[in-house]
Predicted model as a PDB file, atoms N, CA, C, CB and O in Angstrom, pLDDT in the B-factor column:
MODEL        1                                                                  
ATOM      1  N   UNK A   1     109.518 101.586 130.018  1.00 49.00           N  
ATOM      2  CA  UNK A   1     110.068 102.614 129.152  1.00 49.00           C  
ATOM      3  C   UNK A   1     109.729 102.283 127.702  1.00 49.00           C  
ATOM      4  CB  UNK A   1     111.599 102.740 129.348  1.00 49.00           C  
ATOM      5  O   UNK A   1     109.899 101.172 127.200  1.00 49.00           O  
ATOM      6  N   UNK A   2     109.242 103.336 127.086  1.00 55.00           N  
ATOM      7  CA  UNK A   2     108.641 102.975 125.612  1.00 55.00           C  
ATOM      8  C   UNK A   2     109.894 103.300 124.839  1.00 55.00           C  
ATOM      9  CB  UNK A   2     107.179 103.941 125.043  1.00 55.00           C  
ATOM     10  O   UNK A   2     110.668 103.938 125.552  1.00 55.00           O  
ATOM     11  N   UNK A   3     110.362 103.081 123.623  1.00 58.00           N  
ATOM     12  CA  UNK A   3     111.440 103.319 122.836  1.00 58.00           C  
ATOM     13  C   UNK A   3     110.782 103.952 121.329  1.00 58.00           C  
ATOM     14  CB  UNK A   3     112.327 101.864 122.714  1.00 58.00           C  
ATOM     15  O   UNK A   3     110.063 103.411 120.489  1.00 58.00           O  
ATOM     16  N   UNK A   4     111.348 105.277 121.400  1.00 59.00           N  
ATOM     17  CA  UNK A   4     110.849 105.890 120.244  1.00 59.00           C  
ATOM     18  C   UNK A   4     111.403 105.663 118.991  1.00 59.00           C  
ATOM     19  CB  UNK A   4     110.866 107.097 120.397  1.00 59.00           C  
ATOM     20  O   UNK A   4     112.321 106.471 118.851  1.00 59.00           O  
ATOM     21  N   UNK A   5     111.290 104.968 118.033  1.00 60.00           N  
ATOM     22  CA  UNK A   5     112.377 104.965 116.792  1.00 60.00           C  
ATOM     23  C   UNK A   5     112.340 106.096 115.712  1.00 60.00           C  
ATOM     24  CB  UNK A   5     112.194 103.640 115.954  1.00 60.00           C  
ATOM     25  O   UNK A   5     113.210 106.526 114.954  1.00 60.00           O  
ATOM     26  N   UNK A   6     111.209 106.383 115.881  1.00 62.00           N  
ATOM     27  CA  UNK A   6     111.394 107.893 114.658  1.00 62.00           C  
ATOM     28  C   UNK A   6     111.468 109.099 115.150  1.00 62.00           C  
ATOM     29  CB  UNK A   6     110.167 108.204 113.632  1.00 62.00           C  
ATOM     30  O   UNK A   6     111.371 110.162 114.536  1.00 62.00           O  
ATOM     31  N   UNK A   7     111.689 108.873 116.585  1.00 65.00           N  
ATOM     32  CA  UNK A   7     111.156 110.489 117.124  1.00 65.00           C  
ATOM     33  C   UNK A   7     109.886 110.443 117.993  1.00 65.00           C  
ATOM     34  CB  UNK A   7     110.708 111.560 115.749  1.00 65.00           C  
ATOM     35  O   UNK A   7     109.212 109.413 117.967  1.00 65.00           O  
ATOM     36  N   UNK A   8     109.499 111.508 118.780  1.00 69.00           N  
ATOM     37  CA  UNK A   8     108.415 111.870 119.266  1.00 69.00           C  
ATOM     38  C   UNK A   8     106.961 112.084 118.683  1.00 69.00           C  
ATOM     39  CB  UNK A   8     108.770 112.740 119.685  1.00 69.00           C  
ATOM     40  O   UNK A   8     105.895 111.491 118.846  1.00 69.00           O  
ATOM     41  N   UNK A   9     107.393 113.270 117.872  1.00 76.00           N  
ATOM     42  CA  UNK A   9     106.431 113.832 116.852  1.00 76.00           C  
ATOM     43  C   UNK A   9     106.583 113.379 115.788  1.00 76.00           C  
ATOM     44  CB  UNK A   9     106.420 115.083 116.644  1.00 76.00           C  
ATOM     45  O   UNK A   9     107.690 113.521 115.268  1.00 76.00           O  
ATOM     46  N   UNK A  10     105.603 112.715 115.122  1.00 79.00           N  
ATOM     47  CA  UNK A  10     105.366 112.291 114.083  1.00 79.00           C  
ATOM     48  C   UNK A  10     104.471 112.860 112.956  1.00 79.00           C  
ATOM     49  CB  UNK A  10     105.093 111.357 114.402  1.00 79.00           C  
ATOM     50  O   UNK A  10     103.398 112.371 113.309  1.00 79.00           O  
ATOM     51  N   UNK A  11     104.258 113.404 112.093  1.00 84.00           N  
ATOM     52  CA  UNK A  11     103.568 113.837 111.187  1.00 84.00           C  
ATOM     53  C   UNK A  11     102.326 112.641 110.605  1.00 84.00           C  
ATOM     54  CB  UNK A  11     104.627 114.306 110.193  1.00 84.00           C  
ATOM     55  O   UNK A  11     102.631 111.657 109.932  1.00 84.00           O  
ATOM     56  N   UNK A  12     101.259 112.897 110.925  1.00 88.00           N  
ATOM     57  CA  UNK A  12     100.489 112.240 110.505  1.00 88.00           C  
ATOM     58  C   UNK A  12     100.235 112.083 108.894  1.00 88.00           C  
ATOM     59  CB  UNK A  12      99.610 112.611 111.165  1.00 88.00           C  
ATOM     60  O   UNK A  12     100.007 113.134 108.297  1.00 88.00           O  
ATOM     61  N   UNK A  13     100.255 110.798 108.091  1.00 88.00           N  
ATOM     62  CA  UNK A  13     100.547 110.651 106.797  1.00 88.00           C  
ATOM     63  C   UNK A  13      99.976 109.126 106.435  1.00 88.00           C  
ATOM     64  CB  UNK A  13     102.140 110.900 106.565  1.00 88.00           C  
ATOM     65  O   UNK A  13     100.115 108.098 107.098  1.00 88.00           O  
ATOM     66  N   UNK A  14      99.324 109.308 105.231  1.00 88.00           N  
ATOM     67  CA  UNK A  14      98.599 107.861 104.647  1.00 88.00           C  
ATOM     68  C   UNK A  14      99.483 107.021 104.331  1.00 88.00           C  
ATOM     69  CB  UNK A  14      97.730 107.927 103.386  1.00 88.00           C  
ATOM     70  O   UNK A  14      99.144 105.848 104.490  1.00 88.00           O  
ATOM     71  N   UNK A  15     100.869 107.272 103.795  1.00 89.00           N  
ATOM     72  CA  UNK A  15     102.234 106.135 103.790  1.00 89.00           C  
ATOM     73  C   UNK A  15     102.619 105.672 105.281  1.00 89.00           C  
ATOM     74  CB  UNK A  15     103.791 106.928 103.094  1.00 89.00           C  
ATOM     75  O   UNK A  15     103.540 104.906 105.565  1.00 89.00           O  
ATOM     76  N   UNK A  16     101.859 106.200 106.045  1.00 87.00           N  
ATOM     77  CA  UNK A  16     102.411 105.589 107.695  1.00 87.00           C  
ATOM     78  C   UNK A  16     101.054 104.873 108.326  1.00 87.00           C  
ATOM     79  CB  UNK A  16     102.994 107.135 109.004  1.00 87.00           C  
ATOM     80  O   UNK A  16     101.045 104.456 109.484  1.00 87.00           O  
ATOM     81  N   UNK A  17     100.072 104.790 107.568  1.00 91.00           N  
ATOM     82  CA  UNK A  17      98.792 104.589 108.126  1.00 91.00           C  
ATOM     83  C   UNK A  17      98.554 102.998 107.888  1.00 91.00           C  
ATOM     84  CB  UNK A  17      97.648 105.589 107.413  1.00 91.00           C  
ATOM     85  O   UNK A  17      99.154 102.371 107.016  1.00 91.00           O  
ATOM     86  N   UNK A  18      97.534 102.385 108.838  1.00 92.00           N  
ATOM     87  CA  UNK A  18      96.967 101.207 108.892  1.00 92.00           C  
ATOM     88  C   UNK A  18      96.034 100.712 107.309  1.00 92.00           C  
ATOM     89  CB  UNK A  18      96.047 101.358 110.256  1.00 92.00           C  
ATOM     90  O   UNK A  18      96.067  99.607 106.768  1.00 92.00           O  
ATOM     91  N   UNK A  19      95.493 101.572 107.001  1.00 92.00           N  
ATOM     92  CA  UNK A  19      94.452 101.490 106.279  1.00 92.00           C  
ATOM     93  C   UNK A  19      94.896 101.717 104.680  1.00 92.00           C  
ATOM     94  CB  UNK A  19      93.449 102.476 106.849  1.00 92.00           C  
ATOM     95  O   UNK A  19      94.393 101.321 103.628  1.00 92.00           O  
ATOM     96  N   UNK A  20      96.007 102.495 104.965  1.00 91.00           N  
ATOM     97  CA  UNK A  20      96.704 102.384 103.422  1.00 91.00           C  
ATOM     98  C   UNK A  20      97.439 101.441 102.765  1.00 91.00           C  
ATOM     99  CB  UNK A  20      97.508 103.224 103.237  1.00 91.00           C  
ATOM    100  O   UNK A  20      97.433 100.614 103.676  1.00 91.00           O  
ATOM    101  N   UNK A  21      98.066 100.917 101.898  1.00 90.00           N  
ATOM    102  CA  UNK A  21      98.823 100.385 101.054  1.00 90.00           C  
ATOM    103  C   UNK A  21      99.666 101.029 100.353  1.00 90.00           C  
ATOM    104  CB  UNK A  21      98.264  99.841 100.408  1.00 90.00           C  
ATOM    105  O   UNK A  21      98.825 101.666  99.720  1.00 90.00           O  
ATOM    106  N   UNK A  22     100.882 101.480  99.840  1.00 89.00           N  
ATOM    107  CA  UNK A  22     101.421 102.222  99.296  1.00 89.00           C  
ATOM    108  C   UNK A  22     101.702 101.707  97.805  1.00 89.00           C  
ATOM    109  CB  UNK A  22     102.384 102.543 100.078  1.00 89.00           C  
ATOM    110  O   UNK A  22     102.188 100.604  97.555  1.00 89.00           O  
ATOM    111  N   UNK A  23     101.358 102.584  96.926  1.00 91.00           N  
ATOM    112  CA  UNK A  23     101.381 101.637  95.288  1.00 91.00           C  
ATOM    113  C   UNK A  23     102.928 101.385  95.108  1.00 91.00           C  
ATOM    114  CB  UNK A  23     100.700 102.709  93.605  1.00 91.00           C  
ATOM    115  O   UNK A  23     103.924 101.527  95.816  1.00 91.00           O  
ATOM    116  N   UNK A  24     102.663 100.944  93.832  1.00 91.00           N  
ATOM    117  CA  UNK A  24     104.336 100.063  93.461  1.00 91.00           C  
ATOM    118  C   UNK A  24     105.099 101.145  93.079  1.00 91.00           C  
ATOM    119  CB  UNK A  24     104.443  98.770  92.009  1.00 91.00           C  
ATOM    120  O   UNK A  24     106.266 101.071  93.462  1.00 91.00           O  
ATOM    121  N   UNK A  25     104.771 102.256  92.361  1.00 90.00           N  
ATOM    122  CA  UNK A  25     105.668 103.495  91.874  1.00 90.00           C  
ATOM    123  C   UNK A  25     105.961 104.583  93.219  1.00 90.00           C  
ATOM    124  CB  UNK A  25     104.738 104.398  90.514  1.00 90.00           C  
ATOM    125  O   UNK A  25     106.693 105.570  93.159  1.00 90.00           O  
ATOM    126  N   UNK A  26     105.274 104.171  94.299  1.00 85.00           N  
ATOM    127  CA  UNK A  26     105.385 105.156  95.913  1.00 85.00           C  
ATOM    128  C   UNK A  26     104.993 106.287  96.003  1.00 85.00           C  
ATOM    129  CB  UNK A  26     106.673 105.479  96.484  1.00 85.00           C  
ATOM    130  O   UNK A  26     105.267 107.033  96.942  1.00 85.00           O  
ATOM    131  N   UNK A  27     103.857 106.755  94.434  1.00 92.00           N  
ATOM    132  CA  UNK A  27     103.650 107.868  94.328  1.00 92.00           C  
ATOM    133  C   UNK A  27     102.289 108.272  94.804  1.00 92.00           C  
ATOM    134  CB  UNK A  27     103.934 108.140  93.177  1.00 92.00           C  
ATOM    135  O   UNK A  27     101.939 109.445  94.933  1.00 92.00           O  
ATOM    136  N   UNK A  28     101.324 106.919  95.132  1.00 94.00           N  
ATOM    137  CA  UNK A  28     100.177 107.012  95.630  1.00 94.00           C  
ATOM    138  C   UNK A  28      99.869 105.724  96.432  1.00 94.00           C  
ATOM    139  CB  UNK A  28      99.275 107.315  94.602  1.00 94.00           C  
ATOM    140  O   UNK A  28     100.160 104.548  96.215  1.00 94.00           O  
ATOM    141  N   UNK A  29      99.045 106.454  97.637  1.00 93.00           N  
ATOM    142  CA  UNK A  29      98.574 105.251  98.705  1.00 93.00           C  
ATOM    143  C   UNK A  29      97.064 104.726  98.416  1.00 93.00           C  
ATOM    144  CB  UNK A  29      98.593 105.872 100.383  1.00 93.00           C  
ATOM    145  O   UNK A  29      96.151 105.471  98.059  1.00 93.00           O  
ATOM    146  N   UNK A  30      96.943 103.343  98.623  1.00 93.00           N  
ATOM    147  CA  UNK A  30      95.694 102.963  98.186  1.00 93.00           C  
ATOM    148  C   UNK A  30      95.079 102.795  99.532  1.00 93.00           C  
ATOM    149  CB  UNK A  30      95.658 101.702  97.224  1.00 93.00           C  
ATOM    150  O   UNK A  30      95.382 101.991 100.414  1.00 93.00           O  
ATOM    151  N   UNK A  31      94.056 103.811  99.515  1.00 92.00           N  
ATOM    152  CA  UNK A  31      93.546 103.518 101.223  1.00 92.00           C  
ATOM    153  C   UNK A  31      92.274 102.967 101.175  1.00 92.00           C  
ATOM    154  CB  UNK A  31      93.387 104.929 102.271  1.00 92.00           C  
ATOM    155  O   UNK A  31      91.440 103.379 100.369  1.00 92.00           O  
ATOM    156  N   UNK A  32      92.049 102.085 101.952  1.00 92.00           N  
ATOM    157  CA  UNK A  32      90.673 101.561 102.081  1.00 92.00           C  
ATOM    158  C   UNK A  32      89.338 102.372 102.496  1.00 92.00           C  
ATOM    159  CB  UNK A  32      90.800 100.593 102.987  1.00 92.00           C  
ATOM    160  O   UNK A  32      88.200 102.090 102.121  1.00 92.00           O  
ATOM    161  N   UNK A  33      89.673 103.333 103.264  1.00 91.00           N  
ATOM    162  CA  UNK A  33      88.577 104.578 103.582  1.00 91.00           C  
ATOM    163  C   UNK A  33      88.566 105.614 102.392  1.00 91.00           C  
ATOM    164  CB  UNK A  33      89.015 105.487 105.059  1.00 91.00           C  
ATOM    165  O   UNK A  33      87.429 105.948 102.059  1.00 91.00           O  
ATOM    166  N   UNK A  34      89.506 106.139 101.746  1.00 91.00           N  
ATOM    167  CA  UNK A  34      89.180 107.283 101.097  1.00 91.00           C  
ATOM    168  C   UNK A  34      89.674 106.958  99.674  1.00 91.00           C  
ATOM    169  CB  UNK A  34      89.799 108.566 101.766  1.00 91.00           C  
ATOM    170  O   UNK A  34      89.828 107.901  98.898  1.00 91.00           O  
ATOM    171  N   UNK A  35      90.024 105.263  99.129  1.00 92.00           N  
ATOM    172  CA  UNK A  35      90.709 105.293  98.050  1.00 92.00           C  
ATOM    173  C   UNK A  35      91.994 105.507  97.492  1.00 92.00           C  
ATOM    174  CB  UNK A  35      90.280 105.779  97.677  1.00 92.00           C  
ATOM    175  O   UNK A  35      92.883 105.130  98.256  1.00 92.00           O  
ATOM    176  N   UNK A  36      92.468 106.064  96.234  1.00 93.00           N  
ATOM    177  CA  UNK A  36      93.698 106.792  95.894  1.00 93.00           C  
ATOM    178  C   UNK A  36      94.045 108.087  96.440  1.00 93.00           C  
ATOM    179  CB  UNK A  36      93.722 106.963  94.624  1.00 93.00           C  
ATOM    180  O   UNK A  36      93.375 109.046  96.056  1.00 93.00           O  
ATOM    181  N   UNK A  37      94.821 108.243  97.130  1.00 93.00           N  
ATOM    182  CA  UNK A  37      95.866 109.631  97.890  1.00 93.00           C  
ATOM    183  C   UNK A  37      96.990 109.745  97.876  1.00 93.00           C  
ATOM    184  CB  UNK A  37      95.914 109.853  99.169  1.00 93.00           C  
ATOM    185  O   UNK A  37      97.739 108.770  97.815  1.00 93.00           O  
ATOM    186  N   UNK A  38      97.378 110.905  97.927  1.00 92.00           N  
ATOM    187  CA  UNK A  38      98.411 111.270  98.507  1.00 92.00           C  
ATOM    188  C   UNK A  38      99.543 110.941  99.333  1.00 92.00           C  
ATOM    189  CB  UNK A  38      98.099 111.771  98.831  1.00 92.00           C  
ATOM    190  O   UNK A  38      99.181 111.439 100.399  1.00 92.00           O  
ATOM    191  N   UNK A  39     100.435 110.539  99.504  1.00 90.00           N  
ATOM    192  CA  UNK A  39     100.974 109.475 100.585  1.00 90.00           C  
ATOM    193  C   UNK A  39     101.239 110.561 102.142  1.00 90.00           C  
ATOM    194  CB  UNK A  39     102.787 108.604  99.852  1.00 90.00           C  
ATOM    195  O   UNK A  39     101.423 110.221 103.311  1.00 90.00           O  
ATOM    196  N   UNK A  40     101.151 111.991 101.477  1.00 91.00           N  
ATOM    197  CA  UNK A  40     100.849 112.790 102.833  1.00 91.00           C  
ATOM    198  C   UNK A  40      99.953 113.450 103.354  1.00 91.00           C  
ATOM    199  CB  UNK A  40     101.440 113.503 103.021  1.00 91.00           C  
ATOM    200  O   UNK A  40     100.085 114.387 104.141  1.00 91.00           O  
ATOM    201  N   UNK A  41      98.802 112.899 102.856  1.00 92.00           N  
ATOM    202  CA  UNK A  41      97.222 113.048 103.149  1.00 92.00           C  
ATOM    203  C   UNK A  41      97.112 112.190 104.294  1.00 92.00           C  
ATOM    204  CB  UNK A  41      96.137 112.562 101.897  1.00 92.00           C  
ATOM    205  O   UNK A  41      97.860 111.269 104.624  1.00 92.00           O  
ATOM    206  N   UNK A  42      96.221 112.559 104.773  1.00 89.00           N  
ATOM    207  CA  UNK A  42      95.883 111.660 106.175  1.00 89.00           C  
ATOM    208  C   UNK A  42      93.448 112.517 106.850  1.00 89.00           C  
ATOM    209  CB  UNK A  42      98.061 112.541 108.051  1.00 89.00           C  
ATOM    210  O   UNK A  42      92.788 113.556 106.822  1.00 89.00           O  
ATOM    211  N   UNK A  43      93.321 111.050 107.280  1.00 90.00           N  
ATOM    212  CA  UNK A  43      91.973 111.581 107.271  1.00 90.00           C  
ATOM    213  C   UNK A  43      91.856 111.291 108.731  1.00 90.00           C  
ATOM    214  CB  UNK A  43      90.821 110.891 106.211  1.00 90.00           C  
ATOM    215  O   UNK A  43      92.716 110.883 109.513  1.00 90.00           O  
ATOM    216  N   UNK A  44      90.502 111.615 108.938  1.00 92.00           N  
ATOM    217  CA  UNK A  44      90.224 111.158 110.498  1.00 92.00           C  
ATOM    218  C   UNK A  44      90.478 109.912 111.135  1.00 92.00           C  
ATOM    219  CB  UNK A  44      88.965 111.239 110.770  1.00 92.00           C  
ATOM    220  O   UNK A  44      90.990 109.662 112.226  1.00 92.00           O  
ATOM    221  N   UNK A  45      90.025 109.185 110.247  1.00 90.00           N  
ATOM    222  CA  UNK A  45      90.494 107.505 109.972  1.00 90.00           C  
ATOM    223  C   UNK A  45      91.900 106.777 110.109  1.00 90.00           C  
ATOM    224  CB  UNK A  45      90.251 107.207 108.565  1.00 90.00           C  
ATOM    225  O   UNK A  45      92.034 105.560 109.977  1.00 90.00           O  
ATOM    226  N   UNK A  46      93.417 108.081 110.520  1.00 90.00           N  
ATOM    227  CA  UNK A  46      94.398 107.582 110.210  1.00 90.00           C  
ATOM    228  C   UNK A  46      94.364 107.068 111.462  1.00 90.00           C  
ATOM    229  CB  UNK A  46      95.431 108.286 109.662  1.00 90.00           C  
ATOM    230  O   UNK A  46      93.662 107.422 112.409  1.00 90.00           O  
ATOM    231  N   UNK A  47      95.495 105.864 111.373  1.00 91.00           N  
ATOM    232  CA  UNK A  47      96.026 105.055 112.321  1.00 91.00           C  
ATOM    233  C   UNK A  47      97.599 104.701 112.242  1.00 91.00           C  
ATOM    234  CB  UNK A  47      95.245 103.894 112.271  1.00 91.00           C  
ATOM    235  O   UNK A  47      98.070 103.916 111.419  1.00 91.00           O  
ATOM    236  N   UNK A  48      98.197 105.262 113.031  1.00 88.00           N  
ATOM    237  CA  UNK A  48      99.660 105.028 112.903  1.00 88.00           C  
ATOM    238  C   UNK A  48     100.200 103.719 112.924  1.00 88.00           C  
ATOM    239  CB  UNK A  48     100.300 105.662 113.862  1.00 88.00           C  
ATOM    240  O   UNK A  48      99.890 102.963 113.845  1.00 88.00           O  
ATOM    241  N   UNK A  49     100.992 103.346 111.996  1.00 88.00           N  
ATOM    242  CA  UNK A  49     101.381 101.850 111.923  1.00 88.00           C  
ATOM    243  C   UNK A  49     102.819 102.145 111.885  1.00 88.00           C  
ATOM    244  CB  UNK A  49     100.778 100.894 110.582  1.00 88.00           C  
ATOM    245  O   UNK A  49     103.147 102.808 110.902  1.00 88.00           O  
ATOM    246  N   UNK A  50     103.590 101.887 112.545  1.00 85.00           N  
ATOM    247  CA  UNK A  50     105.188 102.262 112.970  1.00 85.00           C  
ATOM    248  C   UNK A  50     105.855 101.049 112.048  1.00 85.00           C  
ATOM    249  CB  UNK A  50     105.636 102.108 114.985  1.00 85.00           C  
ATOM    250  O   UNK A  50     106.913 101.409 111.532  1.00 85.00           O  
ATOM    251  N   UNK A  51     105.553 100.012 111.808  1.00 86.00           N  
ATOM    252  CA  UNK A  51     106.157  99.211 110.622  1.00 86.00           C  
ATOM    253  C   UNK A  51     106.072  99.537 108.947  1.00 86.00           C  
ATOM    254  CB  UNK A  51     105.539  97.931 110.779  1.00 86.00           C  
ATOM    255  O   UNK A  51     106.610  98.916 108.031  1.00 86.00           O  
ATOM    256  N   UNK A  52     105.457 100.383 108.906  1.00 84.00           N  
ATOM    257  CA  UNK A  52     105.410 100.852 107.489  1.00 84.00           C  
ATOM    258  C   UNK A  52     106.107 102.149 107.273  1.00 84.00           C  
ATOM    259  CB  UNK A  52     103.994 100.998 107.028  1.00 84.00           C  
ATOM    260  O   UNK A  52     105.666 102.933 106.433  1.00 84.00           O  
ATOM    261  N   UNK A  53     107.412 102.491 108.138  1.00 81.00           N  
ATOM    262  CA  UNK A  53     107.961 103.123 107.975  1.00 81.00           C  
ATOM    263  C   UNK A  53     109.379 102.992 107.297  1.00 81.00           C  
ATOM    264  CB  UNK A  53     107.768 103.470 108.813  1.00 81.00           C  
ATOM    265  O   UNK A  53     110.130 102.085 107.658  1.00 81.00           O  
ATOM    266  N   UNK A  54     109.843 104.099 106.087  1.00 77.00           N  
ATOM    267  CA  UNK A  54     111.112 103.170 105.788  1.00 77.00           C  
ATOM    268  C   UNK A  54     111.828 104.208 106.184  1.00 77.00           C  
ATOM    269  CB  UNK A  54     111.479 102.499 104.249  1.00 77.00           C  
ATOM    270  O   UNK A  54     111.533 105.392 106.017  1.00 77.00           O  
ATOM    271  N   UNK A  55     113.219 103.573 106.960  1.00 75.00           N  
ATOM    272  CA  UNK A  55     114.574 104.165 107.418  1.00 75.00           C  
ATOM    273  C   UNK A  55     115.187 104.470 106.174  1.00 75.00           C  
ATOM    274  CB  UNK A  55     115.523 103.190 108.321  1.00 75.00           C  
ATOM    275  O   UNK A  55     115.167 103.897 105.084  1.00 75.00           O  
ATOM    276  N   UNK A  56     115.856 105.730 106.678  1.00 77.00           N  
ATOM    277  CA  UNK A  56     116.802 106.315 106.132  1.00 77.00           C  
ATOM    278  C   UNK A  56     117.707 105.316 105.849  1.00 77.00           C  
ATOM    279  CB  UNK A  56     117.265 107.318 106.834  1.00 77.00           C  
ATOM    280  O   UNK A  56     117.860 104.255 106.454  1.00 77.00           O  
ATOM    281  N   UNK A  57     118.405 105.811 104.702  1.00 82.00           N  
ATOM    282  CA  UNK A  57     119.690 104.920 104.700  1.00 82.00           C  
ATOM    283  C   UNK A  57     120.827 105.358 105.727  1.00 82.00           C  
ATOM    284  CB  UNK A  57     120.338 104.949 103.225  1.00 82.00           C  
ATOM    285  O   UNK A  57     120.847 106.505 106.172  1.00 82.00           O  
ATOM    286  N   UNK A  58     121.706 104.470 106.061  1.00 82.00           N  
ATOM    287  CA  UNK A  58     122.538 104.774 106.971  1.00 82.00           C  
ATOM    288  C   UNK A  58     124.062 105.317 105.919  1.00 82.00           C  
ATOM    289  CB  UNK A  58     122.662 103.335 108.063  1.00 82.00           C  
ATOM    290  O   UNK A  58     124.489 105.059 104.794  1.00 82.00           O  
ATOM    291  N   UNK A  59     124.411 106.049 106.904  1.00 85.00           N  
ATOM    292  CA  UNK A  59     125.593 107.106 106.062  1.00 85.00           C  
ATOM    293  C   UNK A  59     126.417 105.841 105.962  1.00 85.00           C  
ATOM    294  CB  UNK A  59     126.501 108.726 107.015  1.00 85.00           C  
ATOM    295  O   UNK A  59     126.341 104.786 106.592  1.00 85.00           O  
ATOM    296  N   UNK A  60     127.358 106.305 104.838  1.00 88.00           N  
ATOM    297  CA  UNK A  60     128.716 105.198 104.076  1.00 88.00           C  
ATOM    298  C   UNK A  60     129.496 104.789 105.378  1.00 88.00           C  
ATOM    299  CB  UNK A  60     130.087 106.166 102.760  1.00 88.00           C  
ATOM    300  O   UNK A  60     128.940 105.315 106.342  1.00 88.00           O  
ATOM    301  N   UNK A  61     130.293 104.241 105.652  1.00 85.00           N  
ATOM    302  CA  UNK A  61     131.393 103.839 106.029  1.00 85.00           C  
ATOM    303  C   UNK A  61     132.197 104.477 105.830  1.00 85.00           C  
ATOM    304  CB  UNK A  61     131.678 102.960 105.752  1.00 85.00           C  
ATOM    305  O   UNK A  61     132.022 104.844 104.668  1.00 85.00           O  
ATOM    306  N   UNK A  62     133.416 105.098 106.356  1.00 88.00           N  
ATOM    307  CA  UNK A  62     134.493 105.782 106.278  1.00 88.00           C  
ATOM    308  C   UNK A  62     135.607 104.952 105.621  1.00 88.00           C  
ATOM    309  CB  UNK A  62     134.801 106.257 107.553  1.00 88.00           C  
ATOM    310  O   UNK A  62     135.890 104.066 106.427  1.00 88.00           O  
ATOM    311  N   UNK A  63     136.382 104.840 104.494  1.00 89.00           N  
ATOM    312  CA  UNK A  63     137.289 103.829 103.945  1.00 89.00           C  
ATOM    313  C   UNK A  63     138.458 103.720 104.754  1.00 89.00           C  
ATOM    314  CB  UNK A  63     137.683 104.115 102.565  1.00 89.00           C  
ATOM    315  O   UNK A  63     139.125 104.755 104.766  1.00 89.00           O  
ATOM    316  N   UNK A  64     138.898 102.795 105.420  1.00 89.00           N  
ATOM    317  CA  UNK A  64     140.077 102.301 106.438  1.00 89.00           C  
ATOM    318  C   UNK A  64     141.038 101.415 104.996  1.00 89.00           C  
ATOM    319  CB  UNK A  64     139.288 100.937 108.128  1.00 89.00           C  
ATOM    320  O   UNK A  64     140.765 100.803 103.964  1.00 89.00           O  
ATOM    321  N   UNK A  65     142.048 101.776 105.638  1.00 89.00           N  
ATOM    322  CA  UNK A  65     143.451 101.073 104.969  1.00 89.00           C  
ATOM    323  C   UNK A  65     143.830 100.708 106.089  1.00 89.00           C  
ATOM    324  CB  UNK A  65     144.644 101.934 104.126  1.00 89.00           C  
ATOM    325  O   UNK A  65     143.518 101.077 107.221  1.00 89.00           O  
ATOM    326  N   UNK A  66     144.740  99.725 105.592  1.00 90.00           N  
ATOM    327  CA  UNK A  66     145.800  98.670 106.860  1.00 90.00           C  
ATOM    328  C   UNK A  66     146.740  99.558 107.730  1.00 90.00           C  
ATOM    329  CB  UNK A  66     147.083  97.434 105.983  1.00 90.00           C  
ATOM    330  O   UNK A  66     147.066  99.252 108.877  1.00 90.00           O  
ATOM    331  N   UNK A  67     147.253 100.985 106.907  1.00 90.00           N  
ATOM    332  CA  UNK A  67     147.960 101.844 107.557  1.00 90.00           C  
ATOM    333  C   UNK A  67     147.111 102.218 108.714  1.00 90.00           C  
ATOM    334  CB  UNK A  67     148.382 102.928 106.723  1.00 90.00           C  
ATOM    335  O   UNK A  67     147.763 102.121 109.753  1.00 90.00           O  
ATOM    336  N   UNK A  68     145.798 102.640 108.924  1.00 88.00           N  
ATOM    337  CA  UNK A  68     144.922 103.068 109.995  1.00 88.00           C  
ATOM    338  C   UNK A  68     144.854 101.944 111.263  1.00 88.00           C  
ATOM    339  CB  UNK A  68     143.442 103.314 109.327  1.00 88.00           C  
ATOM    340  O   UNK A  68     144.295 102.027 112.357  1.00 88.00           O  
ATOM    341  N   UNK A  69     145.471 101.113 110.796  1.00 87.00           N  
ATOM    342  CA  UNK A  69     145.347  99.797 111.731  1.00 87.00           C  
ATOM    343  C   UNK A  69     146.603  99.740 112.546  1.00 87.00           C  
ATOM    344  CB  UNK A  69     145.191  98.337 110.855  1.00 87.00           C  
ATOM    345  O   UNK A  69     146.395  99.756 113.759  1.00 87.00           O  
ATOM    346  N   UNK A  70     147.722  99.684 112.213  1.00 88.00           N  
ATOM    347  CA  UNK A  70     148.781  99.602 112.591  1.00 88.00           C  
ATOM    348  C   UNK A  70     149.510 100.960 114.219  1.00 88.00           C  
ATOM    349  CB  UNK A  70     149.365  99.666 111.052  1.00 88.00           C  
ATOM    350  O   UNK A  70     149.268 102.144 114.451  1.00 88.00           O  
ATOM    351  N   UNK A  71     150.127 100.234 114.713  1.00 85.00           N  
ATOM    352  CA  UNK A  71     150.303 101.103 116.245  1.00 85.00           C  
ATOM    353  C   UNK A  71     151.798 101.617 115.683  1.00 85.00           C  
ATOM    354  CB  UNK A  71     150.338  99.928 118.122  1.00 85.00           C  
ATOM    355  O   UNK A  71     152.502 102.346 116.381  1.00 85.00           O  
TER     356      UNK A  71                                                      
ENDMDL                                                                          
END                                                                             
């Protein structure tokens, strides 16, 4: 059984790709095939790299008091 972490469908994108680098401001990917892009450009050349993906942040915590605790 394979385990999907982002989903099924994935949108193909140079911020998710093998061949890119993503610059320090996140506003452009430095790709080794086509140079400076777009981070949602993607060429024939893309290759999905599932570690260069960043998660969402996870929603807050709900604030508990000691009253919520008590029976």
């Amino acid at each position: 059984m394979k385990i999907q972490l982002f989903g099924r469908r994935i949108e193909p994108a140079c911020q998710y790709c093998e061949h890119g680098v993503l610059s320090r401001d996140r506003k452009l990917v430095l790709c080794q095939k086509r140079g400076t892009v777009a981070p949602e450009f993607h060429c024939r050349s893309y290759l999905y790299a599932p570690l260069r993906r960043i998660p969402r942040r996870a929603a807050p915590l709900p604030h508990y008091t000691p009253k919520d605790f008590q029976l």
